[in-house]
C-alpha positions as CSV (number, residue, x, y, z in Angstrom):
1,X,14.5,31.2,-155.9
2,X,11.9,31.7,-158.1
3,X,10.2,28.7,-159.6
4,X,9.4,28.2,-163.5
5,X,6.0,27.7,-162.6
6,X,6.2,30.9,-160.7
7,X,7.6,32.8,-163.9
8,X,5.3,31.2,-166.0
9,X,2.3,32.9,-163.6
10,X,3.6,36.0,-164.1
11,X,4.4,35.9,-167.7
12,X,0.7,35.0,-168.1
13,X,-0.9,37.4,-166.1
14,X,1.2,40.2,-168.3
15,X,-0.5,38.4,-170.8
16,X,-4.4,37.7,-170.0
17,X,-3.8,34.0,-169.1
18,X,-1.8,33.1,-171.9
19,X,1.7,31.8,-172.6
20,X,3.8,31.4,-175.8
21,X,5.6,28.0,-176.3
22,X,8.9,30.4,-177.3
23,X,8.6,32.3,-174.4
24,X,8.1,28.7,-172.1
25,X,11.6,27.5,-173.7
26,X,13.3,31.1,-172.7
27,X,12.1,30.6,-169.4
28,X,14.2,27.3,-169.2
29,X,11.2,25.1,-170.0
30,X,12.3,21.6,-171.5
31,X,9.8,20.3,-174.6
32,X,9.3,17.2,-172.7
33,X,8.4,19.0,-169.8
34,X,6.3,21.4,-171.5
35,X,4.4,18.1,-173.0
36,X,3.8,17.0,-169.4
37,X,2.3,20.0,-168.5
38,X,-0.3,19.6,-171.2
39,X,-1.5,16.1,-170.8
40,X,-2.2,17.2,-167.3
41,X,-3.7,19.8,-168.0
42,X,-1.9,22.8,-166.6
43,X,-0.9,24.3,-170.2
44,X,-4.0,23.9,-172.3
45,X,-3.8,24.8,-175.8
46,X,-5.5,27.6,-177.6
47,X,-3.9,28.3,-181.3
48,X,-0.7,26.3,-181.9
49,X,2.1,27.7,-179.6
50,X,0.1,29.2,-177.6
51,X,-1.3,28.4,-174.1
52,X,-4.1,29.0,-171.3
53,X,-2.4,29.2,-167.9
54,X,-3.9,26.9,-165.8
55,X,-7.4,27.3,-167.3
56,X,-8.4,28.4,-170.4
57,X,-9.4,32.1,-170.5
58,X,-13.2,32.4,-172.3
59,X,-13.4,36.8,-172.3
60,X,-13.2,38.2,-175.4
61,X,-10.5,40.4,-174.7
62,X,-8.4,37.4,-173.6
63,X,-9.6,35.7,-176.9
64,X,-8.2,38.5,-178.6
65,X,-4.6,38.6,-176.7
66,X,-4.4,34.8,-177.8
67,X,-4.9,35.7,-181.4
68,X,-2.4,38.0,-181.6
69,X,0.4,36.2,-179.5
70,X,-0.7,33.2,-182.3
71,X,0.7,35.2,-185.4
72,X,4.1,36.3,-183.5
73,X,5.5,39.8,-183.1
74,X,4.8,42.2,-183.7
75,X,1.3,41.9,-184.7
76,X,-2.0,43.6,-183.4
77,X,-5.3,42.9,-183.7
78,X,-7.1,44.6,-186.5
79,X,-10.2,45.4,-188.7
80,X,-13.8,44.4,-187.2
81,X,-12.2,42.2,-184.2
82,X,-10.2,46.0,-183.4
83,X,-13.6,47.9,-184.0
84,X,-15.0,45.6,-181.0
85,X,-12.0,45.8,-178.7
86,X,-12.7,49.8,-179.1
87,X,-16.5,48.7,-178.6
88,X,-17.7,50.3,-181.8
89,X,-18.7,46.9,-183.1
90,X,-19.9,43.5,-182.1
91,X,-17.2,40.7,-181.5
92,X,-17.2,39.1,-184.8
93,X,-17.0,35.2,-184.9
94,X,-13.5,35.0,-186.2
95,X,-10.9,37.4,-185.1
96,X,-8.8,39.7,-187.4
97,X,-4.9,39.5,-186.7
98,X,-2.3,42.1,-188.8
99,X,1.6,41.6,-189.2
100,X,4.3,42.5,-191.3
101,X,4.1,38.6,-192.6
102,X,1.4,37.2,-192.9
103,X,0.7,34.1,-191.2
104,X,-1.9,31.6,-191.5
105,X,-3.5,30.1,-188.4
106,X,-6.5,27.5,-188.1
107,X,-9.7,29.9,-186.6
108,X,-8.2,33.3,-187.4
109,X,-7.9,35.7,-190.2
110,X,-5.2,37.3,-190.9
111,X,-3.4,39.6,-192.9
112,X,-0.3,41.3,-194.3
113,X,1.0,44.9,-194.1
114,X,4.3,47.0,-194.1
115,X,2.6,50.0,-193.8
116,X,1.7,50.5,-189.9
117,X,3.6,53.1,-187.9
118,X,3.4,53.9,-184.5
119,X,0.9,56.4,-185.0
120,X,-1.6,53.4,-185.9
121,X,-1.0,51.1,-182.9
122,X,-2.0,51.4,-179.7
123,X,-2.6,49.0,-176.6
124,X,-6.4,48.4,-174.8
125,X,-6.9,46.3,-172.0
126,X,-3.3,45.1,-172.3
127,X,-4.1,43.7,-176.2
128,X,-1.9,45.2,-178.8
129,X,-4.9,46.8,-181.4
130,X,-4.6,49.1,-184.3
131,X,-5.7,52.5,-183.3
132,X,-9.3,53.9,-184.4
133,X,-7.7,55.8,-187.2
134,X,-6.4,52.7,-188.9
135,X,-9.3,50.1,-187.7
136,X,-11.4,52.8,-189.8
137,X,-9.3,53.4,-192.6
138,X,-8.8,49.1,-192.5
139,X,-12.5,48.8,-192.3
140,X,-13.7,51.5,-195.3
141,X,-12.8,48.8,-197.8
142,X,-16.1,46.6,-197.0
143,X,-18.7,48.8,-195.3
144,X,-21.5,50.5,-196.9
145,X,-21.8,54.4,-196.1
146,X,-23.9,53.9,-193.5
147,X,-22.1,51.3,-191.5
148,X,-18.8,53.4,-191.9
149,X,-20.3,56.5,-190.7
150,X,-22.2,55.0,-187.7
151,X,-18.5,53.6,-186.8
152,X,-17.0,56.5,-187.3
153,X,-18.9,58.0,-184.9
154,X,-19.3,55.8,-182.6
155,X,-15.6,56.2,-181.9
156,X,-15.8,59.6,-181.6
157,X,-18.9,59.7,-179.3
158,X,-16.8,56.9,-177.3
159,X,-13.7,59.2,-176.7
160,X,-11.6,57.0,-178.6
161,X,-11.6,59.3,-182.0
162,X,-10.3,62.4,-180.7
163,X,-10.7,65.9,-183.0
164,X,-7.2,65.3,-184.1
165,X,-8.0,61.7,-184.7
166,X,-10.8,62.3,-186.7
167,X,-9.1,65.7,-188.7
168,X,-6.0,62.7,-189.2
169,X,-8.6,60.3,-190.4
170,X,-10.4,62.9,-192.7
171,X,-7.1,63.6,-194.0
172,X,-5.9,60.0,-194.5
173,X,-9.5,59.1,-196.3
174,X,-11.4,60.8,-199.4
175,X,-14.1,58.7,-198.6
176,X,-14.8,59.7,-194.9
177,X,-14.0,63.2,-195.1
178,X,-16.7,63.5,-198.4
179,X,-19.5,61.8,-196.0
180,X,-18.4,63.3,-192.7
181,X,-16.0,66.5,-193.0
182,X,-18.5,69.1,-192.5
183,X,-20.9,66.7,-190.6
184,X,-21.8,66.8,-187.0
185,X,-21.1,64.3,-184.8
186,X,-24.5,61.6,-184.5
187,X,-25.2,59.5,-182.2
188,X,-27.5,56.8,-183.9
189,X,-28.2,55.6,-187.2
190,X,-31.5,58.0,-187.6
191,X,-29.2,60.9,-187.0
192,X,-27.2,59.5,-190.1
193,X,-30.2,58.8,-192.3
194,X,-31.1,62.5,-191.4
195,X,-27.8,64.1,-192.2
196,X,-27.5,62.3,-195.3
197,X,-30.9,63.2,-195.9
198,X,-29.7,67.0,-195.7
199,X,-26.8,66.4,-197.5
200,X,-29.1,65.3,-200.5
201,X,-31.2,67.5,-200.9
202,X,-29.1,70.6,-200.9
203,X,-30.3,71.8,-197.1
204,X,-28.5,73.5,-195.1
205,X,-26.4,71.7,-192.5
206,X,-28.1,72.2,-189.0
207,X,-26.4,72.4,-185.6
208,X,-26.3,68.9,-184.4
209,X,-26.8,67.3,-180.8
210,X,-27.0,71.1,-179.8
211,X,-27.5,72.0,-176.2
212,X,-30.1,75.1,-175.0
213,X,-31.5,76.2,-172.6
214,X,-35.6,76.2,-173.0
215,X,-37.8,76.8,-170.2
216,X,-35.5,77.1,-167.7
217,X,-33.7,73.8,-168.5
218,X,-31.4,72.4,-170.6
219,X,-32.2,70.7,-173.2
220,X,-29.9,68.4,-175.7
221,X,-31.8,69.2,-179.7
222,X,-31.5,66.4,-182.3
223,X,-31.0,69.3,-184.9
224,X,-31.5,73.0,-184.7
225,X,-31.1,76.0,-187.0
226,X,-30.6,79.2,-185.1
227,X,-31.3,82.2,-187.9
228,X,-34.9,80.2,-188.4
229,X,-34.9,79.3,-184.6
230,X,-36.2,75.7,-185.9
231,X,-35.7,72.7,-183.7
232,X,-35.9,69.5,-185.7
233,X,-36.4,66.1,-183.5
234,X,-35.9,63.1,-185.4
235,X,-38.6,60.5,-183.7
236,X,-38.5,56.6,-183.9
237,X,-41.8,54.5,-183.1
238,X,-39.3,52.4,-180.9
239,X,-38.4,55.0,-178.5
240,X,-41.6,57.2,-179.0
241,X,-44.6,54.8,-178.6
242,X,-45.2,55.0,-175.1
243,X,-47.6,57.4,-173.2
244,X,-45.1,59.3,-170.9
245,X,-43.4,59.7,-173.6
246,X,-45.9,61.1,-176.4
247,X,-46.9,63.3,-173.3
248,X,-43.5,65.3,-172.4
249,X,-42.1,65.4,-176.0
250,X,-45.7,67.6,-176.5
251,X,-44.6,69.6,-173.3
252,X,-41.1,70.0,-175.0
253,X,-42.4,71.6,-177.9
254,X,-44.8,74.2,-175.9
255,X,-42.0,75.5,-174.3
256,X,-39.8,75.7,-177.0
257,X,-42.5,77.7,-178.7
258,X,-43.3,80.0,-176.0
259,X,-39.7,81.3,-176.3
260,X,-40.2,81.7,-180.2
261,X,-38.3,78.3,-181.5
262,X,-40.6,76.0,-183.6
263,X,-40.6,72.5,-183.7
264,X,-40.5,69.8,-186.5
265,X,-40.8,66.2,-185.7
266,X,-39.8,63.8,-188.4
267,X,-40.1,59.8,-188.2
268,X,-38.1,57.4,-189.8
269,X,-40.7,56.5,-191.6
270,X,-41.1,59.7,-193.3
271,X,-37.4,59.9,-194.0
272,X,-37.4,56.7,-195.6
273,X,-40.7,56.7,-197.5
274,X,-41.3,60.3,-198.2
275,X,-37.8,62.0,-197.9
276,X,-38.5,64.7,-200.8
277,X,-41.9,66.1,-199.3
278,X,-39.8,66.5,-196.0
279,X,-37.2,68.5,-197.6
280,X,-39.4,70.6,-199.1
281,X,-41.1,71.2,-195.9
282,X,-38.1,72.4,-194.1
283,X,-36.8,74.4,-197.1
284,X,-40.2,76.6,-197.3
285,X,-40.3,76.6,-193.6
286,X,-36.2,78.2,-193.2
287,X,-37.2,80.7,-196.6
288,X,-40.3,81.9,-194.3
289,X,-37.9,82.7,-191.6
290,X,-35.3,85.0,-193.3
């Protein structure tokens, strides 16, 4: 015969450590008993109802499980807390819980909504979570452009934004199709500055994160447009302020040339600070080339 402390191991390991006081009672669990099992330690309490199995679990992703057993089911974790389960964001102090009610509970934030289908939930590491469609269409509400872009494509560069996902999030949102529809996809917030950058000053929109083969090896370009055979690397003092480096980005750009394809560096700086010369750079450098 199985013992309840037996069934109460496995509901918690279905469960990343954790235990609801409902599902104790189903399992035949008597409140006194239950009571016992605190005061000695074996059930310790993490949001009212709900339990740590013999220890209390500290990983984030257990953290999260815990929220969203605390505000009943169904619920699923949401907004920035979901953004971090997909790792798109940092784990934000207080976790993010939705429901069809919303219930209010002591360390969590929570909120209300009749409008998920199953399209917009999923399951990660075993914790019920809004899929990336809806954690960015949740999350488009209180990010600035930039933000929301860099998320946006953070879940696609992770695999978890698919090309149907992100044509379904277009669709869904005015907003992200206006700033990424006929984008590429970037992998860092210089990339961003540089296609909005583009995007402002009436430039064509270059290939972006392009792969070619230069010199006999392949290469991955920041930007590249192939009428004007221009490359365009976008350089950072962060990453570009060593030696080895200064030395084979230099090398990069001979060979490029030596197989006709010039090459523009542009800082961050020199976005930021001095974004209209820049544009007018490029513009007179792609009319010289047609």
């Amino acid at each position: 015969m199985v013992t309840l402390r037996a069934q109460i191991v496995r509901l918690a390991d279905r469960q990343l450590g954790h235990a609801k006081r409902g599902q104790l009672l189903a399992l035949g669990a008597k409140p006194g008993w239950i009571r016992d099992q605190i005061a000695g330690h074996y059930l310790l309490p993490v949001h009212a109802g709900v339990y740590g199995v013999g220890h209390r679990p500290r990983h984030a992703h257990c953290r999260a499980m815990a929220a969203v057993l605390a505000c009943g089911e169904p619920a699923w974790l949401s907004h920035m807390a979901a953004a971090a389960l997909w790792d798109a964001a940092e784990w934000p102090d207080m976790l993010e819980v939705t429901a069809p009610s919303r219930r209010s509970r002591p360390g969590l934030i929570t909120h209300r909504s009749c409008t998920l289908t199953p399209r917009d939930i999923r399951r990660r590491h075993g914790v019920p979570v809004t899929s990336p469609v809806r954690t960015a269409l949740d999350l488009q509400r209180r990010l600035a452009d930039p933000r929301l872009i860099r998320l946006v494509n953070d879940l696609r560069a992770l695999g978890h934004l698919t090309n149907s996902g992100f044509t379904e999030l277009c669709e869904r949102s005015a907003r992200v199709r206006a700033l990424l529809g006929d984008a590429g996809l970037t992998e860092s917030e210089l990339e961003d500055l540089f296609a909005r950058f583009v995007a402002r000053y009436g430039l064509p929109m270059p290939q972006i994160n392009v792969w070619l083969v230069i010199g006999g090896r392949r290469r991955r370009l920041d930007a590249f447009y192939p009428g004007a055979r221009l490359i365009i690397e976008l350089d950072s003092w962060r990453f570009h302020r060593d030696r080895a480096t200064f030395e084979r980005d230099r090398a990069k750009d001979a060979a490029a040339l030596a197989e006709g394809l010039r090459t523009v560096r542009i800082t961050d700086r020199r976005l930021r600070g001095d974004a209209r010369r820049e544009a007018e750079l490029i513009r007179r450098i792609l009319a010289g080339a047609e």
